[in-house]
C-alpha positions in Angstrom: 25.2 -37.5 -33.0 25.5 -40.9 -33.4 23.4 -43.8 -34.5 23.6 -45.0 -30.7 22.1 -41.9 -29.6 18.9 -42.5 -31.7 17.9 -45.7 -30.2 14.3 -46.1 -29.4 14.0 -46.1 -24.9 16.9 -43.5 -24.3 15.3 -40.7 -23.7 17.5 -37.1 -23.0 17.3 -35.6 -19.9 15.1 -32.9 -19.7 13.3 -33.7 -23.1 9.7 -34.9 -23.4 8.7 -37.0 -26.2 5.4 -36.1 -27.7 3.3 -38.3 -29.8 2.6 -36.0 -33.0 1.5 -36.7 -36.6 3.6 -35.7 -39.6 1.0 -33.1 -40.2 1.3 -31.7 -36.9 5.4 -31.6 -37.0 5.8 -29.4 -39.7 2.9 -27.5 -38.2 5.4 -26.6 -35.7 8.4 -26.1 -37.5 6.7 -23.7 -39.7 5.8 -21.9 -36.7 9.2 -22.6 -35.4 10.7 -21.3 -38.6 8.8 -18.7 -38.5 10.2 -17.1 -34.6 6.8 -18.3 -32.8 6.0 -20.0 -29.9 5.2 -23.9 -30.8 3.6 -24.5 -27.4 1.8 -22.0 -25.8 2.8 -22.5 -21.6 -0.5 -21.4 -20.2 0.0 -19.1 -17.5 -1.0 -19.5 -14.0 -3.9 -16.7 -12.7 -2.4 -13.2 -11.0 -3.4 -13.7 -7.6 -3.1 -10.4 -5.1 -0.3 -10.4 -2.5 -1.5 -9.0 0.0 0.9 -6.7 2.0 1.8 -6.1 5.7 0.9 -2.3 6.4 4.2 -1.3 7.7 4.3 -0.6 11.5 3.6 2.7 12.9 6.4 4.5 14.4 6.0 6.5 18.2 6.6 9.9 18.2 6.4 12.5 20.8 5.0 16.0 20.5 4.6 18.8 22.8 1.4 20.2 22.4 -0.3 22.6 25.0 -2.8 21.6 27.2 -5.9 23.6 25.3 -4.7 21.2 22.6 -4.9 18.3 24.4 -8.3 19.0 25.7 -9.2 19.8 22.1 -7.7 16.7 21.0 -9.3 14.5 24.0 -12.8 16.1 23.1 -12.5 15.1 19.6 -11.3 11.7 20.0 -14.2 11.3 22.3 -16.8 12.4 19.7 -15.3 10.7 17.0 -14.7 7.5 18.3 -10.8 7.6 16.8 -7.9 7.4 18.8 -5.7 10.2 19.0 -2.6 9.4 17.2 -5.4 8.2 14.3 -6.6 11.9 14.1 -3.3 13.6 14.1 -2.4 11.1 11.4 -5.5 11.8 9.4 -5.3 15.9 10.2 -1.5 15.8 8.6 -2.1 13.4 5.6 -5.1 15.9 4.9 -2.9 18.9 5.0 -0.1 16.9 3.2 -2.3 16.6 0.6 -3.2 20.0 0.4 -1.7 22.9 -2.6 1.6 24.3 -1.3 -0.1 27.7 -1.2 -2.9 26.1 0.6 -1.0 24.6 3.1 0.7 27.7 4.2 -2.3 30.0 3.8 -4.1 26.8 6.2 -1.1 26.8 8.6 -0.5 30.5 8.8 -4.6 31.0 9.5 -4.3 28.9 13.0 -1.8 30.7 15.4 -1.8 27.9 18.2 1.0 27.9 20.9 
C-alpha cells in the first residue's frame, strides 16, 4: 500500500470508517486477536411463513349404495362434507397400530 492510498477523503469501496478512540481499537483487536466477533450484526426477528396448504387431489371411489346413504346421513348430521369425512376416517385409521389397523379393517366386512 502506498502513501497515496492513505490519504484522508478516499475512502475504499465497501469499507465504513468508524469514529473510535484508541481505547476502543485495541478493544477490538484483542477481540479480533482473539477469533471473536468485533461487531455483533443484530439479527432481524424470525417471523412465521405461513404456507399454502397444498391442493387436494380428486379421486374416485366406488362405494355401494348402503355406503353412500351412510355417508350422506353422516355428512348431514355432521355438518362436514363428504370427501372431509373420508379424509378424516383414513387419516384416523392411518394413524392407527399396524395390528390395529388390520384387526379395525378385518372387523367391517362392507361390500
Amino acid at each position: 500500500m502506498a502513501l497515496a492510498d492513505l490519504k484522508r477523503g478516499q475512502g475504499h469501496s465497501g469499507q465504513h470508517c468508524l469514529n473510535l478512540t484508541v481505547d476502543q481499537f485495541i478493544s477490538r483487536a484483542e477481540h479480533y486477536a482473539a477469533g471473536e466477533p468485533t461487531i455483533k450484526a443484530k439479527s432481524a426477528p424470525l417471523r412465521l411463513v405461513s404456507t399454502k396448504p397444498k391442493p387436494l387431489r380428486k379421486a374416485s371411489y366406488t362405494i355401494s349404495e348402503q355406503t353412500r346413504a351412510s355417508l350422506n346421513q353422516l355428512a348431514e348430521r355432521t355438518g362436514y362434507s363428504r370427501s372431509r369425512i373420508i379424509r378424516i376416517l383414513v387419516h384416523h385409521i392411518a394413524t392407527l397400530p399396524r395390528q390395529e389397523q388390520l384387526r379395525l379393517l378385518a372387523r367391517f366386512q362392507v361390500r
